[in-house]
C-alpha positions in Angstrom: 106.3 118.2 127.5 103.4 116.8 125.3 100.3 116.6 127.1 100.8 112.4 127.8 96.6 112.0 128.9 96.0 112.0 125.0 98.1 109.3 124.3 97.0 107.5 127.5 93.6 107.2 125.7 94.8 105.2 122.8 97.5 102.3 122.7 97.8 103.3 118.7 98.5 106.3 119.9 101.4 105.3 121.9 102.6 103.5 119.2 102.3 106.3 116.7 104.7 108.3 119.2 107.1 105.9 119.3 107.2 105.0 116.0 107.7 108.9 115.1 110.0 109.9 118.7 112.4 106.8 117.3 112.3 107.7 113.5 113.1 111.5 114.3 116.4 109.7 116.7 117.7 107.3 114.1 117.2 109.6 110.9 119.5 112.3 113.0 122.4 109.2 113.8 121.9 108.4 110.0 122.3 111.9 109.1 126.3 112.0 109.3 126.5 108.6 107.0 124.0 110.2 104.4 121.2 107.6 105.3 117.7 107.7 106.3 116.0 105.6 109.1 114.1 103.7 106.3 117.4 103.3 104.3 119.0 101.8 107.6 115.9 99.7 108.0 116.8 98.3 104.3 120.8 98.0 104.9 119.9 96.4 108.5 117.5 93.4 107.0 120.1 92.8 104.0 122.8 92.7 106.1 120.7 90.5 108.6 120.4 87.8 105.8 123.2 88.1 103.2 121.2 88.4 100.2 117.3 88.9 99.9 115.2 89.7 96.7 113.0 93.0 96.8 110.1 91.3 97.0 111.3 89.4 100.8 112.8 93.0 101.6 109.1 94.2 101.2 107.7 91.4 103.1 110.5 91.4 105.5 109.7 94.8 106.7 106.0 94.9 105.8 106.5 98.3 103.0 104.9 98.9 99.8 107.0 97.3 96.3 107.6 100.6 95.6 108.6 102.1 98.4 111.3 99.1 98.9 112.4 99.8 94.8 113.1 103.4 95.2 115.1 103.2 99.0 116.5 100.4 97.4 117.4 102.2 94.1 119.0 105.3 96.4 121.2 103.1 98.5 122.8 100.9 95.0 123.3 104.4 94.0 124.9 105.2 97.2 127.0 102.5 97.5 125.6 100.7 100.1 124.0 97.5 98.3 124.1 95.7 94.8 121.4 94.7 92.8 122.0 91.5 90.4 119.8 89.3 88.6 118.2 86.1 90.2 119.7 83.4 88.7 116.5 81.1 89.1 114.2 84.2 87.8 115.5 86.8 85.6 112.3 89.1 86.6 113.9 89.1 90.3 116.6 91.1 91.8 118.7 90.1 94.3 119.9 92.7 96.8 123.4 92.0 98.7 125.3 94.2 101.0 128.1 96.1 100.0 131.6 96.4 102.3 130.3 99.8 103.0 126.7 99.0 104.4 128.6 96.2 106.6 130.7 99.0 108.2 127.5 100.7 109.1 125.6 98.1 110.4 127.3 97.8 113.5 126.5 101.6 114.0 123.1 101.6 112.9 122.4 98.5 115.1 123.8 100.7 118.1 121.7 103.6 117.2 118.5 101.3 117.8 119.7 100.1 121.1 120.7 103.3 121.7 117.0 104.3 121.1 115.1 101.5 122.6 116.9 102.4 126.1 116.0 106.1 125.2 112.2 105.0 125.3 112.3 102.8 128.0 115.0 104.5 130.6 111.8 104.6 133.3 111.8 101.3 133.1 113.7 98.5 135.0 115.9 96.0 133.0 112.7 93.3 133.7 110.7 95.4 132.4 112.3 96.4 129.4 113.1 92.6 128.5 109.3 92.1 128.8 108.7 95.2 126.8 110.7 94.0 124.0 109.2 90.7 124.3 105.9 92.2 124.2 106.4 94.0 121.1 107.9 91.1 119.0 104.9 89.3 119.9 102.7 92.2 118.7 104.6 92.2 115.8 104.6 88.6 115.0 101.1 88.6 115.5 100.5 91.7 113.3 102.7 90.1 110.0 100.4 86.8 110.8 97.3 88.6 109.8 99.0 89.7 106.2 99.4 86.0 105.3 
């Protein structure tokens, strides 16, 4: 076991292990449909709303343009969305789910849960509601400073 004082020392650093502990869990549950935990990320926000442009993909899940472009790129290529052109601006691309990325979602969605109860099984079910709670306000409060 990891020595757990460091991380004490440092909410960031707790963050940054969970952040990589849940990455490593959901990239190896991605692994048999050929996706990445940033690809599900991407399939799980466009299946969340339908349709979205790249631009409220990046937004959405606070990535760089062109990191959104190229996951996007992969999974068009992959079969698991489709890129057409906004009909109010030409410029824009509008990214939809394929029937293949909804058949995953319901997996990929599981994995999460699967993960979140992973990092919280010390906890009681009170406390991991509050957890949660916690970190969507975090979150909230995080995108809020980007404007």
């Amino acid at each position: 076991m990891s020595d757990l004082s460091s991380i004490m020392e440092s909410p960031f650093k707790a963050i940054s292990v969970l952040y990589r502990r849940s990455h490593i869990w959901l990239n190896g549950s991605c692994l048999p449909h050929g996706l990445t935990a940033a690809q599900a990320g991407v399939i799980l926000i466009v299946c969340d709303f339908d349709t979205l442009t790249q631009d409220e993909i990046t937004k959405r899940l606070s990535l760089d343009k062109s990191v959104v472009a190229k996951t996007v790129t992969k999974l068009t290529a992959g079969g698991f969305l489709v890129r057409t052109t906004n009909a109010r601006d030409k410029r824009t691309y509008d990214i939809s789910p394929t029937p293949r990325a909804r058949q995953v979602y319901p997996l990929l969605k599981e994995e999460i849960d699967k993960g979140f109860r992973r990092m919280t099984r010390h906890m009681t079910e009170a406390e991991r509601r509050q957890f949660q709670r916690l970190l969507l306000l975090a979150a909230r409060t995080a995108l809020e400073e980007e404007g």
